[in-house]
N, CA, C and O atoms as a GROMACS GRO file, in nm:
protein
  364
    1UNK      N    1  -3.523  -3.169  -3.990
    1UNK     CA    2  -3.399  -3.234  -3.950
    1UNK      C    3  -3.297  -3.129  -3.912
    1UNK      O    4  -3.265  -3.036  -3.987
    2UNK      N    5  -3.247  -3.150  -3.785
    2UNK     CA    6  -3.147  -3.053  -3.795
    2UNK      C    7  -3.005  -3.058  -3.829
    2UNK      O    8  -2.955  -3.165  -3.795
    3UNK      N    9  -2.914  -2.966  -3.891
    3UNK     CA   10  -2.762  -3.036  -3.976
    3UNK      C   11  -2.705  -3.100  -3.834
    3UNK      O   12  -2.745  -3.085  -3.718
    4UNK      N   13  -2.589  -3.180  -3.894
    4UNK     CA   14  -2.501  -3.220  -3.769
    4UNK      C   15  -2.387  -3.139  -3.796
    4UNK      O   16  -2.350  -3.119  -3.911
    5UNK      N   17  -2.326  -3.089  -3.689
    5UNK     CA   18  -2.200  -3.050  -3.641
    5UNK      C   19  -2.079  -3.150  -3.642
    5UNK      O   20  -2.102  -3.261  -3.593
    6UNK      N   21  -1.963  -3.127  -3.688
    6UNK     CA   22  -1.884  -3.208  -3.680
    6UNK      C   23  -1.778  -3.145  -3.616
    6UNK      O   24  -1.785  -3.022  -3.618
    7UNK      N   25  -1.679  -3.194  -3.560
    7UNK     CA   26  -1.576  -3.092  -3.486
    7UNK      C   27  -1.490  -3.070  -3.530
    7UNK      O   28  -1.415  -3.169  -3.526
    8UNK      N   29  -1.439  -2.973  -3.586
    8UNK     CA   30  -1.317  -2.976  -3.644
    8UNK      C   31  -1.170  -2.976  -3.589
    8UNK      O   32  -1.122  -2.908  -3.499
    9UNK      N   33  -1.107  -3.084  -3.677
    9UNK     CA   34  -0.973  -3.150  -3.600
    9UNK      C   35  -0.875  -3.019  -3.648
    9UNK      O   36  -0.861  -2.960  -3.755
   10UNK      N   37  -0.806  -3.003  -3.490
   10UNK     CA   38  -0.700  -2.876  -3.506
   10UNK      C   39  -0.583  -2.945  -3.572
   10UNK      O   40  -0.598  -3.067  -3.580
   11UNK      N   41  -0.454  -2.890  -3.629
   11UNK     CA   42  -0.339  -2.944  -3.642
   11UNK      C   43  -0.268  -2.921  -3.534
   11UNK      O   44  -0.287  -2.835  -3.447
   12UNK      N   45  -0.139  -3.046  -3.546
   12UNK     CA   46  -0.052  -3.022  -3.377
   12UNK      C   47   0.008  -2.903  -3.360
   12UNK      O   48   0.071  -2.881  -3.256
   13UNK      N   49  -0.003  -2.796  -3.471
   13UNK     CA   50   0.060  -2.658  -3.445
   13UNK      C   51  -0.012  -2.578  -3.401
   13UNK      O   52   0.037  -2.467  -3.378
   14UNK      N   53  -0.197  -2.608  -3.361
   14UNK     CA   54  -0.273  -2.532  -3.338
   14UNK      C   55  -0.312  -2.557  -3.216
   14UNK      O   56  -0.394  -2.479  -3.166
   15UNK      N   57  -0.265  -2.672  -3.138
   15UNK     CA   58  -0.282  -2.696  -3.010
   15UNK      C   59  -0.166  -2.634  -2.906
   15UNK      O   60  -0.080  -2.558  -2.950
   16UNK      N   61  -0.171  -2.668  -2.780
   16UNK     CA   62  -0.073  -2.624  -2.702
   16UNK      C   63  -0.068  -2.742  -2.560
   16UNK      O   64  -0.156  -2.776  -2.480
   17UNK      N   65   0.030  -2.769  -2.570
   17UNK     CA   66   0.078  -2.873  -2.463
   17UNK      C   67   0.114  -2.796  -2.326
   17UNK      O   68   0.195  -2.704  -2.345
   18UNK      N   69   0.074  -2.811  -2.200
   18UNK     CA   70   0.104  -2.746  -2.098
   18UNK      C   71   0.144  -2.838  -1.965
   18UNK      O   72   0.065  -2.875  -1.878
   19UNK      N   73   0.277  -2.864  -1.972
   19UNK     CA   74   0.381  -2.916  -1.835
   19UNK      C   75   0.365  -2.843  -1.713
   19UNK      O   76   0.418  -2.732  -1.695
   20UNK      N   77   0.279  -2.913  -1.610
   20UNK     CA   78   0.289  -2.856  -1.467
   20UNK      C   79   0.371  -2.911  -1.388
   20UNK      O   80   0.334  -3.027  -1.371
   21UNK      N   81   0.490  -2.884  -1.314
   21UNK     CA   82   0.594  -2.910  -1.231
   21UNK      C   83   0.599  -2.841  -1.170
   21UNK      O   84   0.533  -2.740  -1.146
   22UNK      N   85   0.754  -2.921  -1.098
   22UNK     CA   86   0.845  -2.834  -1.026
   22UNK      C   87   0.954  -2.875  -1.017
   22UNK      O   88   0.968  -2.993  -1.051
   23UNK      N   89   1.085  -2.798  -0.968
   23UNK     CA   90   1.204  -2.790  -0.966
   23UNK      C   91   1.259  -2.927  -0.919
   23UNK      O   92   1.181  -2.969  -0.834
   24UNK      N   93   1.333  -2.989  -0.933
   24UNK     CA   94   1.410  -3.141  -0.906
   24UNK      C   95   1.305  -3.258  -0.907
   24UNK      O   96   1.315  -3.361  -0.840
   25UNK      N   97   1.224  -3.232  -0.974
   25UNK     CA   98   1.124  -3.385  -1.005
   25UNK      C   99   1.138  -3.427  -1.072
   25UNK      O  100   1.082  -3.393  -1.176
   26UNK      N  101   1.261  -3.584  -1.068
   26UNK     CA  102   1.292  -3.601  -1.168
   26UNK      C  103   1.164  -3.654  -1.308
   26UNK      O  104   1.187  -3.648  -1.428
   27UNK      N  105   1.023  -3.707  -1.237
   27UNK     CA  106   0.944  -3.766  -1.323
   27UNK      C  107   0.881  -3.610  -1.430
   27UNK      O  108   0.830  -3.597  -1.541
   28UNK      N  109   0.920  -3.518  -1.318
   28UNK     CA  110   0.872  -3.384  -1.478
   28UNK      C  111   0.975  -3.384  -1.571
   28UNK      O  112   0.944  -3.362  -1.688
   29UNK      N  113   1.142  -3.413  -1.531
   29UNK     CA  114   1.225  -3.372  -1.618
   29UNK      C  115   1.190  -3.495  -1.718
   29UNK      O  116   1.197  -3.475  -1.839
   30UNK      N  117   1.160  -3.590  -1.680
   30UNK     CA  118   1.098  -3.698  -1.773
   30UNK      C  119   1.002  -3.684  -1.909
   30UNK      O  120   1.022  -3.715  -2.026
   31UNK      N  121   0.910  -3.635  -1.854
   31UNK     CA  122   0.756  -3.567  -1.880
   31UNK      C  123   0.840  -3.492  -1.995
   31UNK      O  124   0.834  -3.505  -2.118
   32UNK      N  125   0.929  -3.400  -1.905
   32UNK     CA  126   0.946  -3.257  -2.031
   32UNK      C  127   1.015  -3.318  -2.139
   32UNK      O  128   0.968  -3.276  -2.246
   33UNK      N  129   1.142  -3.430  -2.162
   33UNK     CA  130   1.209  -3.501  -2.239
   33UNK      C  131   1.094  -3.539  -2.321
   33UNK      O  132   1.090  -3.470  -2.423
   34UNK      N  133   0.977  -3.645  -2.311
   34UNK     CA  134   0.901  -3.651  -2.424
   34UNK      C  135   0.799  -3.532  -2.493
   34UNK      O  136   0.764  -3.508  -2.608
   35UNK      N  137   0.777  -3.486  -2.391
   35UNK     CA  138   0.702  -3.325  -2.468
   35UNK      C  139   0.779  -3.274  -2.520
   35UNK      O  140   0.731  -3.221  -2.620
   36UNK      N  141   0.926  -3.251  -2.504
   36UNK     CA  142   0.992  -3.172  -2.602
   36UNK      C  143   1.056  -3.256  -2.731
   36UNK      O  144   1.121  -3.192  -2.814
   37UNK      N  145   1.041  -3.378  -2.746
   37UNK     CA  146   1.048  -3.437  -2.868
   37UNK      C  147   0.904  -3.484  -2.956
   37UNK      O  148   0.902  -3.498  -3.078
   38UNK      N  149   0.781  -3.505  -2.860
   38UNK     CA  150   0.653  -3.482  -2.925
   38UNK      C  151   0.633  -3.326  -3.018
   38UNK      O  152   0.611  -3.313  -3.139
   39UNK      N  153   0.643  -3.263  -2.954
   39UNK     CA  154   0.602  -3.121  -2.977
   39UNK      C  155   0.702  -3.094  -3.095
   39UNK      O  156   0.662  -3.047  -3.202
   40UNK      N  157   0.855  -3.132  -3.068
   40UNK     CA  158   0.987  -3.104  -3.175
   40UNK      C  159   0.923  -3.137  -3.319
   40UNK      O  160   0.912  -3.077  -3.426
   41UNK      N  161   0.886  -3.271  -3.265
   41UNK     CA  162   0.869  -3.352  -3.436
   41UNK      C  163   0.761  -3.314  -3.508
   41UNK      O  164   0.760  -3.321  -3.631
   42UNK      N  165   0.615  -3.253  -3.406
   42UNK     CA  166   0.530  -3.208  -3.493
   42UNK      C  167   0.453  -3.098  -3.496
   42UNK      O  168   0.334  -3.102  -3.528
   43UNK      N  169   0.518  -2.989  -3.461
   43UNK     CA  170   0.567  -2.809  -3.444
   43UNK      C  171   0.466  -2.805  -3.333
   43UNK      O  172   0.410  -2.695  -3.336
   44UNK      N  173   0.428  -2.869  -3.251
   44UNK     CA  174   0.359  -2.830  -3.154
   44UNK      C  175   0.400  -2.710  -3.067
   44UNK      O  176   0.522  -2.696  -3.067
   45UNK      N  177   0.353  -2.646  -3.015
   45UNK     CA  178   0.394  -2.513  -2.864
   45UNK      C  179   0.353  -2.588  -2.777
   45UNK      O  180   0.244  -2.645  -2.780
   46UNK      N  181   0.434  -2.595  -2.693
   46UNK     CA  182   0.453  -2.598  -2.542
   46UNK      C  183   0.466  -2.523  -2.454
   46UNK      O  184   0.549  -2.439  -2.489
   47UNK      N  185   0.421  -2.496  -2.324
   47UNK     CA  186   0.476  -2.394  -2.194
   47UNK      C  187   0.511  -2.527  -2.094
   47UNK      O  188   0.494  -2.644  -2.127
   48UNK      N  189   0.560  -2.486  -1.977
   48UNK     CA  190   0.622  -2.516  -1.874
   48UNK      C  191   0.589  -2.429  -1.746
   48UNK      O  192   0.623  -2.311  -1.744
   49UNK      N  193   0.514  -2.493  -1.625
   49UNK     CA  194   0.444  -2.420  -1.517
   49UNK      C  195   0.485  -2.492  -1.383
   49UNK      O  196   0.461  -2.608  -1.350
   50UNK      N  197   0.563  -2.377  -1.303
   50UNK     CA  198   0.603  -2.417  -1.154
   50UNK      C  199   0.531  -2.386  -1.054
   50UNK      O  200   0.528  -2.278  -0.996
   51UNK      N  201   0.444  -2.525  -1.023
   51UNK     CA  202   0.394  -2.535  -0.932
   51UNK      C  203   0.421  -2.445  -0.795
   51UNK      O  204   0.335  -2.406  -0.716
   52UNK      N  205   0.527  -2.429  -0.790
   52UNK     CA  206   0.547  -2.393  -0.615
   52UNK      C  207   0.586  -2.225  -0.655
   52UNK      O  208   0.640  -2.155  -0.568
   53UNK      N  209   0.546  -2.154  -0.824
   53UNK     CA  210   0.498  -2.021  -0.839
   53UNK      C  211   0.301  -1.985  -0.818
   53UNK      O  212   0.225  -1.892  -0.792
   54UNK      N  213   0.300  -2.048  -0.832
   54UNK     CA  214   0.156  -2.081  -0.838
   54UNK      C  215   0.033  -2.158  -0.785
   54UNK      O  216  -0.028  -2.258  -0.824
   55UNK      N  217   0.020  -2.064  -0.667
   55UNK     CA  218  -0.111  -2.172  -0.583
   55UNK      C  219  -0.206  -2.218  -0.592
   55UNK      O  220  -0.244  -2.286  -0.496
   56UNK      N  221  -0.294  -2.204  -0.714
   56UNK     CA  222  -0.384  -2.236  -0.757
   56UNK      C  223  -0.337  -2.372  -0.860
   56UNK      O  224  -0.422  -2.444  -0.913
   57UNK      N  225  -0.229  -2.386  -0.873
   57UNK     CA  226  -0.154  -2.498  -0.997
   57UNK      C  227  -0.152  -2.555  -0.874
   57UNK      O  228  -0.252  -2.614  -0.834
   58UNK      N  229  -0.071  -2.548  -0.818
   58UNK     CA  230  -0.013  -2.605  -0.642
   58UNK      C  231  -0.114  -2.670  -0.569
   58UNK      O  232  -0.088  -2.788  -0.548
   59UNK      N  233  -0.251  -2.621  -0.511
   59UNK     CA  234  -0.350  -2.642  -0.503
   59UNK      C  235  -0.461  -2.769  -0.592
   59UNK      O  236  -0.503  -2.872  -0.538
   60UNK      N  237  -0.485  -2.734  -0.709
   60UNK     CA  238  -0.505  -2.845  -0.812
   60UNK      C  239  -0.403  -2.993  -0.861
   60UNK      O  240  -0.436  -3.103  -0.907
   61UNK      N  241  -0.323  -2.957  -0.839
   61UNK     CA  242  -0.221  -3.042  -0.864
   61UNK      C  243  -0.099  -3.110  -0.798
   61UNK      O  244  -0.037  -3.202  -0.851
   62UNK      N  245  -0.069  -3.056  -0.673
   62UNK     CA  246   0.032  -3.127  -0.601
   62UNK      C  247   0.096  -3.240  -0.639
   62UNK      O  248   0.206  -3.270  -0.687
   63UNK      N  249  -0.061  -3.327  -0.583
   63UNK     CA  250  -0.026  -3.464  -0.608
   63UNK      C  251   0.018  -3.564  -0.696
   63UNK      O  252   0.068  -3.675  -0.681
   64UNK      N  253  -0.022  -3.479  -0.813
   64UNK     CA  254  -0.049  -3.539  -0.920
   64UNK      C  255   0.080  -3.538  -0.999
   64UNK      O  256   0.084  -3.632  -1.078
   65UNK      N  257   0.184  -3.461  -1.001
   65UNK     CA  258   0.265  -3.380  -1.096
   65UNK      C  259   0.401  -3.478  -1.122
   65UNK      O  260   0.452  -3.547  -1.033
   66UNK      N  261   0.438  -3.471  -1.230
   66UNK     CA  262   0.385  -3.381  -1.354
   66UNK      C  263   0.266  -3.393  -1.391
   66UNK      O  264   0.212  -3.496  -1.352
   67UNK      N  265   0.194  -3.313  -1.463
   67UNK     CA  266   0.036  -3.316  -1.499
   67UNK      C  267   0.084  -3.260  -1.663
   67UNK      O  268   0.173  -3.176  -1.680
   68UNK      N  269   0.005  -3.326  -1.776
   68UNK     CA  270   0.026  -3.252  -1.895
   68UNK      C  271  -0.114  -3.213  -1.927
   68UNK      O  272  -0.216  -3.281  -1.916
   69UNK      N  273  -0.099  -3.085  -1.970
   69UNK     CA  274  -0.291  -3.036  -2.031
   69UNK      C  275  -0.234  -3.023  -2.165
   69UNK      O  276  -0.130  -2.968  -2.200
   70UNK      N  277  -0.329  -3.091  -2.236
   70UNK     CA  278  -0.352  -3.073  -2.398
   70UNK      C  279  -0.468  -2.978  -2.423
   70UNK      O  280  -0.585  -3.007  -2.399
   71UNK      N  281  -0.414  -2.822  -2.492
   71UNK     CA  282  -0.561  -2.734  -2.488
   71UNK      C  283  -0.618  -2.688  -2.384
   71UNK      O  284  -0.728  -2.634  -2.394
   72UNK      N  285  -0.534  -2.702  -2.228
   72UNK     CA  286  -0.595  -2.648  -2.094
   72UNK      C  287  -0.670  -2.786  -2.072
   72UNK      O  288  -0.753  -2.749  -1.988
   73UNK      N  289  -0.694  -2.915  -2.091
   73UNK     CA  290  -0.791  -2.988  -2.076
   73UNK      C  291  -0.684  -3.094  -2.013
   73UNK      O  292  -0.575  -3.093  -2.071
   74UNK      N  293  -0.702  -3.205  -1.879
   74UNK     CA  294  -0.559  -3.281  -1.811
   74UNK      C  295  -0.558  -3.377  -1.909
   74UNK      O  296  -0.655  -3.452  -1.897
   75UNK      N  297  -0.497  -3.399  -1.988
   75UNK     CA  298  -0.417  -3.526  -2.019
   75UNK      C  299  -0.356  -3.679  -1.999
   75UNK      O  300  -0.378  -3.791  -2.046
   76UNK      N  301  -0.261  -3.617  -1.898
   76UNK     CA  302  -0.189  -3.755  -1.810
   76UNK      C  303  -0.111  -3.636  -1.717
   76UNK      O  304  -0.067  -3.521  -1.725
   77UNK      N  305  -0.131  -3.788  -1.592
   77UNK     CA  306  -0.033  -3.723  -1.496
   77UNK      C  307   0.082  -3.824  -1.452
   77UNK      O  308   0.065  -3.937  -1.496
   78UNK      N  309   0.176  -3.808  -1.388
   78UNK     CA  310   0.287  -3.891  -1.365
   78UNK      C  311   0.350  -3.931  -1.468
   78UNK      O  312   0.444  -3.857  -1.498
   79UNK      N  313   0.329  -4.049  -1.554
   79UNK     CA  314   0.373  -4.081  -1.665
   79UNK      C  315   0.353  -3.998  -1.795
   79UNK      O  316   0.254  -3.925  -1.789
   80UNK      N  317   0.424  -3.991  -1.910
   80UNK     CA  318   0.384  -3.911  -2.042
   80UNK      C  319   0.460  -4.048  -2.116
   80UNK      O  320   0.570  -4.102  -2.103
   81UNK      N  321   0.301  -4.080  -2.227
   81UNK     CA  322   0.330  -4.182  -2.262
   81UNK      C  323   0.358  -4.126  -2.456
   81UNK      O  324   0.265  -4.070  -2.515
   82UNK      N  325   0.478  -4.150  -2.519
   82UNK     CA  326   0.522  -4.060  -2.648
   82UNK      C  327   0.394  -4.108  -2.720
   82UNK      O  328   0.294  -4.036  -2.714
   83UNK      N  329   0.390  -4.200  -2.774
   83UNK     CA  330   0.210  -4.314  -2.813
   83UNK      C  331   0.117  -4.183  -2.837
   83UNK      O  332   0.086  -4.112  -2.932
   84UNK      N  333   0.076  -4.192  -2.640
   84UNK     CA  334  -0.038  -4.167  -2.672
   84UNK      C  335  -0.076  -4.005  -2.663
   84UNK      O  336  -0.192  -3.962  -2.659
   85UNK      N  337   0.074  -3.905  -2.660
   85UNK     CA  338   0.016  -3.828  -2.658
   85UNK      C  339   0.070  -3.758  -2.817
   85UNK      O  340   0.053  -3.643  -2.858
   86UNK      N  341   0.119  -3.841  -2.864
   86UNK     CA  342   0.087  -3.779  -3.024
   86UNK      C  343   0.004  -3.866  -3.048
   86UNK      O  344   0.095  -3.925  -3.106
   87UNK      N  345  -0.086  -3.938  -3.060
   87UNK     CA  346  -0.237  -3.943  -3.139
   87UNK      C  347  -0.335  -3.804  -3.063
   87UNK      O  348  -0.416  -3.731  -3.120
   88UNK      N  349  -0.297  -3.803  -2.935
   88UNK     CA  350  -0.350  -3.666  -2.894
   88UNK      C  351  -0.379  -3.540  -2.970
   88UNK      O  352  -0.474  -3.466  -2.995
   89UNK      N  353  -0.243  -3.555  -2.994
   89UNK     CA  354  -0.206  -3.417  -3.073
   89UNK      C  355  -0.242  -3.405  -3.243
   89UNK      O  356  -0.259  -3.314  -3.324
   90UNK      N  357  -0.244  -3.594  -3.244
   90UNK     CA  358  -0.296  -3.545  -3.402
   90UNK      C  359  -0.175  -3.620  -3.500
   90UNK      O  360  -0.184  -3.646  -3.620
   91UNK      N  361  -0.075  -3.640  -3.421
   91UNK     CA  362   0.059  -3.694  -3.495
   91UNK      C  363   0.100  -3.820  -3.523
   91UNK      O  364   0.207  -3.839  -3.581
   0.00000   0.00000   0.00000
């Protein structure tokens, strides 16, 4: 028999939330308002990434943005729903 693996659940301080934007959108300044009270309430880290520094973000994402990655992995785009991205996180 071989053992099973189980995955082990990070805490929300061990993850990292990552906001892709850009400058006057209002749906990122949106985005960033609940990431920065998700993240506030349960010590999460966050960054913040401008699209129109970065062509390869720019490239992947245009359309989509705001885009949130939980762990580098996409999340949600356009909307950031408070819900569902603290069960995300664990919170």
């Amino acid at each position: 028999m071989s053992p099973i693996f189980r995955r082990t659940k990070r805490k929300p301080q061990e993850r990292l939330v990552t906001l892709i934007g850009k400058p006057g959108c209002h749906l990122c300044d949106d985005a960033q308002s609940v990431i920065e009270k998700v993240c506030g309430e349960l010590g999460t880290p966050w960054e913040k990434k401008d699209i129109t520094q970065d062509e390869e973000l720019h490239r992947a994402y245009w359309e989509q943005i705001p885009v949130v990655l939980v762990d580098g992995e996409q999340h949600t785009f356009w909307r950031v729903d408070e819900t569902r991205l603290r069960r995300e996180l664990g919170g």
